[in-house]
C-alpha positions, -999 to +999 in steps of 0.1 A: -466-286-374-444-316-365-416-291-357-431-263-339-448-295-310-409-312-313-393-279-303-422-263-278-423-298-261-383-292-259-379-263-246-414-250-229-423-286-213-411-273-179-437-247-179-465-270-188-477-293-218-469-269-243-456-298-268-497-302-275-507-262-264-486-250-293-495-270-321-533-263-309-528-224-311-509-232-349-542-250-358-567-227-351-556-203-379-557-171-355-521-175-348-496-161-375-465-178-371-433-175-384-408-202-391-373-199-395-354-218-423-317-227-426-307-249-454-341-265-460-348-271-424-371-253-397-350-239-367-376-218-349-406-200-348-424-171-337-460-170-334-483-143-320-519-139-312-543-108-313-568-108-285-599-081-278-599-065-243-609-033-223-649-019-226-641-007-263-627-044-273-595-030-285-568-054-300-544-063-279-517-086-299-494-106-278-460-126-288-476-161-278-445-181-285-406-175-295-383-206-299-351-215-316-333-251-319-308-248-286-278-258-306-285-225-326-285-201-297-271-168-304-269-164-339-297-138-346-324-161-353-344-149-326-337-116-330-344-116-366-382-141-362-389-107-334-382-083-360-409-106-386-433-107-363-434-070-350-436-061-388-462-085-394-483-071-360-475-031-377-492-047-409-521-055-390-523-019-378-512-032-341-491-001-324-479-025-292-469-058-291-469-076-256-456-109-242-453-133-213-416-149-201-412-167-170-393-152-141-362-179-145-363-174-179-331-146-180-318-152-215-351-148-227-353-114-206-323-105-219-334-107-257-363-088-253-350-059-234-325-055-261-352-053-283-370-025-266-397-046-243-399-031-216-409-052-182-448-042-171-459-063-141-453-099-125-481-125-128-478-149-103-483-187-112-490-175-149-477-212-166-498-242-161-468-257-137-468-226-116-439-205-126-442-168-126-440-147-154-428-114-165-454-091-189-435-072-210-444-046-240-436-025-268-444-001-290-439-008-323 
């Protein structure tokens, strides 16, 4: 818990106070998240969320959160906590998995679209500090 508000409060806090959103999503219990281990210590986490929408209340599950220690950049570890959590969202019986990345978030971008997301329409001032955002989705 301690980890996933030290490194969401690192590396979302321009977008708003996720250092507290985060951890609040974690807490709830309807947020499986994945953490990633190296040598006894947590260096990221994935955590997604599965949401009813439409008339017929379908599930809708969404990628709320991706986040690996900076120093770690580009080793696979986000790559590899996308791959847990897409299997994790199959197990559920979920067929797409969607997410939200801000506009000036291009390494982010980047990741996903090499993992077959696919961009699907802008939302203006989607973060709580006004950035834009990016929805993106894919069948899984």
């Amino acid at each position: 818990m301690e980890f996933i508000g030290r490194l969401s409060g690192s590396v979302f806090s321009v977008y708003g106070p996720y250092r507290d959103m985060v951890p609040a999503w974690f807490e709830s219990g309807l947020a499986p998240t994945i953490v990633a281990v190296e040598k006894g210590a947590p260096v990221g986490f994935a955590m997604m969320g599965r949401f009813l929408e439409g008339p017929d209340q379908e599930t809708r599950c969404e990628l709320l959160a991706i986040a690996v220690e900076p120093r770690l950049h580009r080793r696979g570890i986000g790559e590899m906590l996308l791959r847990k959590i897409e299997k994790e969202a199959k197990s559920l019986g979920e067929t797409r998995l969607s997410l939200h990345t801000a506009m000036d978030n291009v390494p982010a971008q980047k990741l996903f679209k090499k993992n077959h997301f696919v961009p699907l329409s802008l939302k203006k001032r989607f973060y709580p500090s006004g950035q834009d955002a990016v929805m993106m989705i894919k069948v899984i």
